[in-house]
N, C-alpha and C positions, 0 to 999 in steps of 0.2 A: 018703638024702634030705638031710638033715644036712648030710652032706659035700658035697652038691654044691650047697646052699645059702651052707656058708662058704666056695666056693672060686670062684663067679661073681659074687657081688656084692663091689664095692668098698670096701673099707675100710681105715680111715686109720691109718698107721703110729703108731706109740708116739712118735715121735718130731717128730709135727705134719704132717710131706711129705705131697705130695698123691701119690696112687699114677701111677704111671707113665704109664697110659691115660691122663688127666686131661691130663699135658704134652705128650702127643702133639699131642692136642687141641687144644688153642690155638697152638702151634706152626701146622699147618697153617691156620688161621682166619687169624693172621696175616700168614702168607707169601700166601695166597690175596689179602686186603683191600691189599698191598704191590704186588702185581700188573695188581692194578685200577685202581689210584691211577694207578703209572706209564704203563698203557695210554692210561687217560684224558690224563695230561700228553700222551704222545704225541701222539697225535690230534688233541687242543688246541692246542698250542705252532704248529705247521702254519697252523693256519686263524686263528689273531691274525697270521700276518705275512702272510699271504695279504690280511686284513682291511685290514689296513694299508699293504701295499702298492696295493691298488684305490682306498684314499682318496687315497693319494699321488697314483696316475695322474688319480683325476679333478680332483684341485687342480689339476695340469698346465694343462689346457685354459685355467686363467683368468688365465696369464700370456700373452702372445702373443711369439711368438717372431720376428723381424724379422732381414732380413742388412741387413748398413751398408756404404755406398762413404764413401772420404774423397776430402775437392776435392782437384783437384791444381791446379797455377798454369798457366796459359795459356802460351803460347807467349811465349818469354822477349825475343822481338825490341824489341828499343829504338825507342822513339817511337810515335807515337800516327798511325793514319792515319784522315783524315776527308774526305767531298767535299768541295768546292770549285766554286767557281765565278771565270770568269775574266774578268775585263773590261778596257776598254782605261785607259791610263791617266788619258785626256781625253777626252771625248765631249760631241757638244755636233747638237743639230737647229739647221739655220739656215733662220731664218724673214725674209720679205721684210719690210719695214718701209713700205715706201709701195704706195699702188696703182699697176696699170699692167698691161704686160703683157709676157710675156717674150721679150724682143730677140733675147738669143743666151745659150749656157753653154758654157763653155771646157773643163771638168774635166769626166769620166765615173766610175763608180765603178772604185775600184780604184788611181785616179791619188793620185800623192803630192805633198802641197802644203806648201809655205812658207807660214808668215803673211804676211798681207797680198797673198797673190797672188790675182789677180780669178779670179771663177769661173763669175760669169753680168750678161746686162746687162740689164736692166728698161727697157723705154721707159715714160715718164708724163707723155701730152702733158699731161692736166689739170694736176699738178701744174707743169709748165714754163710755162703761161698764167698759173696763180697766182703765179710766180715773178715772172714777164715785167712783171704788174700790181702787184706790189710795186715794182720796181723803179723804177717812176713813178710812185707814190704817193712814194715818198721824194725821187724831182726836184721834185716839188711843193711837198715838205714844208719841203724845202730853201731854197727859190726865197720861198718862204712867210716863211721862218725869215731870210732875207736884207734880205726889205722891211721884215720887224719889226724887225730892227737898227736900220737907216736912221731908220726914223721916231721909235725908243725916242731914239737920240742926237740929232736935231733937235728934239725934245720937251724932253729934258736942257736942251738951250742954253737954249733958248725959255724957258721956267721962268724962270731968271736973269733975263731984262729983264719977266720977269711980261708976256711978251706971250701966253702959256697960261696957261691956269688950272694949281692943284698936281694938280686932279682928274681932268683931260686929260693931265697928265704920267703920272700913277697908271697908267692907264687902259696907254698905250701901251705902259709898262714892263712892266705884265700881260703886256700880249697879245705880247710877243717871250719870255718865260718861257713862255709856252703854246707858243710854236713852237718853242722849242728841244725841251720836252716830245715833240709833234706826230714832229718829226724824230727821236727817238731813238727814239719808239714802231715808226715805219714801218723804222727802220732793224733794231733788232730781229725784227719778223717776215721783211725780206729774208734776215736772216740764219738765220732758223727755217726759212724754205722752204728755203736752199742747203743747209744741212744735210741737211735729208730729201732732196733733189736728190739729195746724196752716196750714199743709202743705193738709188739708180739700181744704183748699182756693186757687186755680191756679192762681198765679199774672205773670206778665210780669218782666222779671227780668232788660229788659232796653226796651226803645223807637224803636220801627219796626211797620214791615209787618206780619200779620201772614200768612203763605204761606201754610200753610199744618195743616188739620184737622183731627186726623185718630179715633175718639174714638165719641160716639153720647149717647145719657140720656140714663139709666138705663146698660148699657153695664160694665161688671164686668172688675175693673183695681187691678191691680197689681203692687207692690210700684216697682218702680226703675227697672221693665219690660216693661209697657205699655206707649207707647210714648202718648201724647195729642196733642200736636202741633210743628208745625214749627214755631219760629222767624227768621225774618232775618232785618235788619239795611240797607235801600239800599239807605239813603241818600249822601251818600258818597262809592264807591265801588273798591275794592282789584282788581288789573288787573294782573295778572301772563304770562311770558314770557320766555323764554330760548333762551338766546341771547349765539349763537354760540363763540366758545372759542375765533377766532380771533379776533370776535369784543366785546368780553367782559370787555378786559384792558380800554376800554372808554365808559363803563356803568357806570356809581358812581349815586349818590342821589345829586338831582339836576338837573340832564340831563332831559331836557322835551321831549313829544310828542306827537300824535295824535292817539286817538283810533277814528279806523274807527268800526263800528256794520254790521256784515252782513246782509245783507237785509235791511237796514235800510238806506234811499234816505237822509238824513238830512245833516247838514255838522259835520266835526268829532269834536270828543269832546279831551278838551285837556286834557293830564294827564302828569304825570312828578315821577320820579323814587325815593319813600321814604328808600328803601333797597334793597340787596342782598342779596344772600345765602355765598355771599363771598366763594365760592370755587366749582369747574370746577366737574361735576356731571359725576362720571365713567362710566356709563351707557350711556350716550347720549352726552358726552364734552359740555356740556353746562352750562350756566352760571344760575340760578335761579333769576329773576327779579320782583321785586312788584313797582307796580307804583298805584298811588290815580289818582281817576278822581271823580271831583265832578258829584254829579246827583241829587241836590235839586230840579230839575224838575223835577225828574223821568221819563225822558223819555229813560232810559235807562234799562231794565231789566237784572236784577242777570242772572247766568249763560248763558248768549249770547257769543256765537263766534264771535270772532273779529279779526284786524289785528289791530297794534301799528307800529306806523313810529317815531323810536329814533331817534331823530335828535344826532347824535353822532359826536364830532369833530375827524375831522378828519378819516374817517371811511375809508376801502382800497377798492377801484373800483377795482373787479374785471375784467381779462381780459374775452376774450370770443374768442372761435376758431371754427371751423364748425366740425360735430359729425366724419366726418368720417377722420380725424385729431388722434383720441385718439384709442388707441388699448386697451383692458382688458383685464389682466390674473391674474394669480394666486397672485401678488404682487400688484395689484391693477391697477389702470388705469396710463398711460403713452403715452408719444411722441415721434417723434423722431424730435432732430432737427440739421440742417445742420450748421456745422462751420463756418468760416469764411477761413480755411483751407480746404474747400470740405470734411471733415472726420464728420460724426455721433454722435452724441450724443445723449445717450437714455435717458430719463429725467420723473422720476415719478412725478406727478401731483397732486392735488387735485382739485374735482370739484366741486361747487356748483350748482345752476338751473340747470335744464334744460330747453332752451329756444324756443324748434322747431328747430330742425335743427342746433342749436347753443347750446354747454356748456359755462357756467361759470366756468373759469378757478382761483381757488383760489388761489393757488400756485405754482409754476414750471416753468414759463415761463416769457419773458418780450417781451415789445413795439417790439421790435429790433429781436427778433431772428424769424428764415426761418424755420417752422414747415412742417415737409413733409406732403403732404395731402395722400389720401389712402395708409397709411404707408405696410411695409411687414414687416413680423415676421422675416424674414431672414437677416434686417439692424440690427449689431451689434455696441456696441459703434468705433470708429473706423476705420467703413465701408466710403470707397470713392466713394461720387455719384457724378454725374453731374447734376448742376440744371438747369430746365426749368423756364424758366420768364412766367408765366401766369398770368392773375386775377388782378381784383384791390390792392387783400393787397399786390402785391410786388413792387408797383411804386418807394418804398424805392430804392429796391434791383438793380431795372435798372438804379439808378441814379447814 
């Protein structure tokens, strides 16, 4: 019993060590709590980057990711084309000047006249009785003005041997200063009525077309109410323009260029700019333009619709963007365009054409910048988007 008491319990060498069972012991304790530990990293390590990867993705969302188009320049063609309007170079409505009523007309429309060539003839008896009646009031006047001579120089003498008084001299001299008066009065109105008599006679007041006939024989006219005709001068013809404010600073007199005629297959006829209005029209910001184009051919007709292509130096090519690029509101039309720091920039515009599916971009934008395409109301200046590479215009932006 002894023996088998000192030989199952433990005890400690003579020399301090713990007996052998003892380091087993913690050995295994150890390596087991080494196991645990790593399992735990294990398992752990996994679900922090898992954790963290989900935070990542949901910050995601609250940047917005946008693709960009860049402007490109419009169509590179030299000169600016604008309507026009064509008029003759002299035009002129001719109005009857006295009453009466109409005789005969010589010209019809279409005919080509000389100045001064007759074109209609006015009867106005009234007028010819009031003529007729002047014309004897100044034999009168005359006849009048002859006796007061006579009598003013027999007065004269008279005076001298004081066989008149000086106040009966006075008197006589008056009254021949009254008729000469009397006579130059009646002679004047003779010559008021032949003048208007003159205007009996319809002449052409310079070289045209007559274009408009509105009055025919025996038809009652009325002086400086009843129109007779239209003149117009279309050997040479007035082309009118409104050349927008930006390209106005390179309009002057001198600047040539081409009226094209609507409808009209021919090739264009050249004109070139004699004036302006010199100054930027509040109504419409445009510039008032007159340009000569010859037409000794006439094959161009007065008031025809046309276009003009100024050849203007240096003229600014506008850019062009695709429509659904530009947003409209209350401030006018606008972009957004993306920084070179990912931040927003809201950017008002000006547009010119419209080109199908493309504006003309007059102002706001250059070559270089990253225009959001279907923009949102909700990018303010500011705002951090992420861009998308898409589309031909940004081969720039991938380089």
């Amino acid at each position: 019993m002894d023996n088998m008491n000192s030989t199952n319990s433990p005890q400690a060498h003579g020399d301090g060590t713990k007996p052998p069972v003892l380091k087993n012991k913690f050995t295994v304790i150890s390596i087991g709590t080494g196991i645990i530990i790593v399992a735990v990293l294990v398992g752990l390590i996994p679900r922090l980057r898992e954790r963290g990867a989900l935070a990542a993705e949901t910050q995601k969302p609250a940047i917005p990711s946008v693709r960009v188009v860049s402007p490109n320049p419009g169509n590179a063609t030299a000169g600016l084309m604008l309507p026009a309007e064509v008029q003759p170079w002299m035009e002129a409505p001719l109005y009857a000047r006295v009453n009466g009523y109409l005789k005969s007309w010589k010209t019809d429309i279409g005919a080509h006249v000389k100045a001064g060539q007759l074109l209609a003839v006015i009867e106005t008896p009234e007028l010819d009785q009031e003529l007729d009646q002047a014309r004897h009031q100044l034999a009168l006047a005359e006849a009048a003005l002859s006796m007061a001579k006579i009598t003013a120089e027999r007065y004269a003498g008279l005076v001298k041997t004081a066989s008149v008084s000086q106040q009966d001299n006075a008197q006589k001299q008056a009254d021949l200063a009254m008729s000469e008066a009397n006579v130059a009065a009646v002679r004047a109105n003779v010559r008021r009525l032949e003048s208007s008599q003159s205007f009996a006679r319809v002449t052409a007041p310079f070289a045209g077309t007559i274009t408009s006939r509105t009055v025919d024989v025996g038809q009652l006219i009325t002086a400086n109410a009843t129109q007779l005709f239209q003149l117009s001068q279309t050997n040479k013809l007035r082309v009118y323009v409104n050349v927008p404010q930006d390209e106005a600073f390179g309009v002057k007199p001198g600047v040539t260029g081409e009226l094209t005629i609507s409808g009209f297959t021919g090739h264009p006829f050249k004109a070139s700019v004699v004036a302006t209005a010199n100054q930027i029209s509040k109504a419409s910001r445009t510039l008032l333009t007159q340009l000569e184009v010859d037409n000794s051919s006439g094959q161009i007709m007065a008031g025809s619709f046309g276009q003009v292509k100024l050849n203007t130096a240096g003229s600014n090519i506008p850019m062009t963007l695709p429509e659904n690029t530009v947003l409209f509101g209350a401030n006018g039309p606008r972009v957004e365009v993306v920084l070179p720091d990912g931040k927003v920039a809201v950017r008002t515009v000006k547009i010119g054409r419209n080109l199908g599916g493309m504006f003309e971009i007059i102002e706001g934008v250059t070559p270089n910048d990253r225009v959001v395409a279907n923009p949102s109301e909700s990018l303010t200046n500011g705002a951090v988007v992420s861009v998308i590479q898409s589309g031909e215009n940004n081969k720039k932006d991938k380089k």
